[in-house]
C-alpha positions as CSV (number, residue, x, y, z in Angstrom):
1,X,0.0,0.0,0.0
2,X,1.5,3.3,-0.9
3,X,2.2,6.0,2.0
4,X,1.0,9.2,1.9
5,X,4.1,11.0,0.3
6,X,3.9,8.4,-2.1
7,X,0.3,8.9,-3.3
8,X,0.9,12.6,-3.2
9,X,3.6,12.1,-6.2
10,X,1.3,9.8,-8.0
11,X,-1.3,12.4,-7.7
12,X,0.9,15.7,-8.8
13,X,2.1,13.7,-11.5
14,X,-1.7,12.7,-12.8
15,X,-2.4,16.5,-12.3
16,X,1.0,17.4,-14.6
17,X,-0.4,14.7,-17.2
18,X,2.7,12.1,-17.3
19,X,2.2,8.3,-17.4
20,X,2.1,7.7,-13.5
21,X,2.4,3.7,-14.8
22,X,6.3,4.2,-15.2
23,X,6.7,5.3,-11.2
24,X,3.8,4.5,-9.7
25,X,5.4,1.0,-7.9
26,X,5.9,0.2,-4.6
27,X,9.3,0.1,-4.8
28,X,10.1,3.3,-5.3
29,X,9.5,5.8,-3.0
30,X,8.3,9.5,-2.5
31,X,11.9,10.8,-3.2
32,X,12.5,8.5,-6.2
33,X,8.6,8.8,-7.9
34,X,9.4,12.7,-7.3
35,X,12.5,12.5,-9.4
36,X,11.0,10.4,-12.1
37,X,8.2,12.6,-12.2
38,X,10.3,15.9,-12.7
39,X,12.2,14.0,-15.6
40,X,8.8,13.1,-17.2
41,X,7.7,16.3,-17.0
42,X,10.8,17.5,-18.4
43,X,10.3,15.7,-21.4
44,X,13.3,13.6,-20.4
45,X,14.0,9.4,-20.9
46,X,13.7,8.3,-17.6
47,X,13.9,5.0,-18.7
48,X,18.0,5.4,-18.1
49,X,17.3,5.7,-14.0
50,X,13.6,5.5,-13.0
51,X,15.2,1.9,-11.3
52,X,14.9,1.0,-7.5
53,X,18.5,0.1,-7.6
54,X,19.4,4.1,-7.6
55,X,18.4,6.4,-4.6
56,X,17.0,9.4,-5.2
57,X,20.2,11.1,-5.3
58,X,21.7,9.4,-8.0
59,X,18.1,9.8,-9.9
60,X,18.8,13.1,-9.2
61,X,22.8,13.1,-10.8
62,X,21.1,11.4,-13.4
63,X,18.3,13.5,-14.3
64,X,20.5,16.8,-14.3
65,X,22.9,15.0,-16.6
66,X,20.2,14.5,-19.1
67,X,19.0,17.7,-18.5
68,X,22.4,19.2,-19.4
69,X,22.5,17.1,-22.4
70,X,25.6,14.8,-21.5
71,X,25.7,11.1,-21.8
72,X,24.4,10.3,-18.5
73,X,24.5,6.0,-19.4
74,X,28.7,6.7,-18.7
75,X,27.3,6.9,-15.0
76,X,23.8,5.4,-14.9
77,X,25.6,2.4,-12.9
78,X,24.1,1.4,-9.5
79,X,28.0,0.9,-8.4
80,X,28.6,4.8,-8.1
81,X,27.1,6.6,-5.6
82,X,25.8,10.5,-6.4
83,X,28.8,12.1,-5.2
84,X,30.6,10.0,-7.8
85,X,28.2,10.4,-10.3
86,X,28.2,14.2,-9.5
87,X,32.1,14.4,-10.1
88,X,31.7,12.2,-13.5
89,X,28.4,14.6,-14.9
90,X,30.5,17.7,-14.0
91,X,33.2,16.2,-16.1
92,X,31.1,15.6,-19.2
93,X,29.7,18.8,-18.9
94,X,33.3,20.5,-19.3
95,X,34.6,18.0,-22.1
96,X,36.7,15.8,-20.0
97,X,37.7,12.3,-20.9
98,X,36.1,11.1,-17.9
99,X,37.4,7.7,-18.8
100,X,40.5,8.5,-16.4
101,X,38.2,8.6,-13.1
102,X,35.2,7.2,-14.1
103,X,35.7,4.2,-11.8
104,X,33.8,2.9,-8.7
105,X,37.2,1.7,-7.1
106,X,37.9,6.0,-6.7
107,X,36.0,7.9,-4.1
108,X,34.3,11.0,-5.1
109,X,37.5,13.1,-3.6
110,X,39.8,11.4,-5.9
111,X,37.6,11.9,-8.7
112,X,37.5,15.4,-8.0
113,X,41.0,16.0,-7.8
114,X,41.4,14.2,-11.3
115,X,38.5,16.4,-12.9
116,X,40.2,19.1,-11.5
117,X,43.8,18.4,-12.5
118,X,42.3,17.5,-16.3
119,X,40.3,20.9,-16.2
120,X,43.8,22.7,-15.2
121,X,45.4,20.7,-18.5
122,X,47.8,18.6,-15.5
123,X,49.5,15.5,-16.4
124,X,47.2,12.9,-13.9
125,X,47.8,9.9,-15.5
């Protein structure tokens, strides 16, 4: 049975006129179906993270990815968390070969000082 948070995403989605259908499971809750929601209303394919294997933070890393127009499938990957994801869409966003720290053995820190170093044209390999 959905909670009350939940029904309330279901409902402002009906109101905005998206397919509920997609978020409207059980497993996802109130912070997830919000970020689905706001992706569908967005016009975006939320098909690339509207999975109960991402919290609503990385939905969130995800959906701003899209929304910035960068391939967000290079991180759409249950194995990094948001800050990592974060770090990798900032990357993208500036042109970087995020191949160099797009790993889920490197904390978000690390990948920060890589994104950093390549931004700042340093040798960091």
């Amino acid at each position: 049975m959905f909670n009350k948070k939940q029904l309330h995403q279901i409902e402002k989605g009906i109101i905005a006129g998206v397919n509920v259908s997609i978020y409207a499971k059980l497993e996802f809750d109130w912070e997830q179906m919000g970020q689905i929601r706001w992706g569908m209303v967005c016009g975006l394919n939320v098909s690339v993270y509207a999975n109960p294997k991402f919290d609503w933070d990385q939905m969130r890393e995800i959906r701003w990815g899209l929304e910035d127009g960068v391939d967000a499938s290079i991180y759409a990957k249950p194995e990094f968390d948001s800050e990592q994801m974060e770090q990798i869409r900032l990357g993208l966003g500036e042109g970087l070969d995020v191949s160099i720290y797009a790993k889920p053995e490197f904390t978000w820190g690390q990948m920060e000082q890589i994104r950093e170093g390549l931004v700042e044209k340093n040798n960091v390999q």
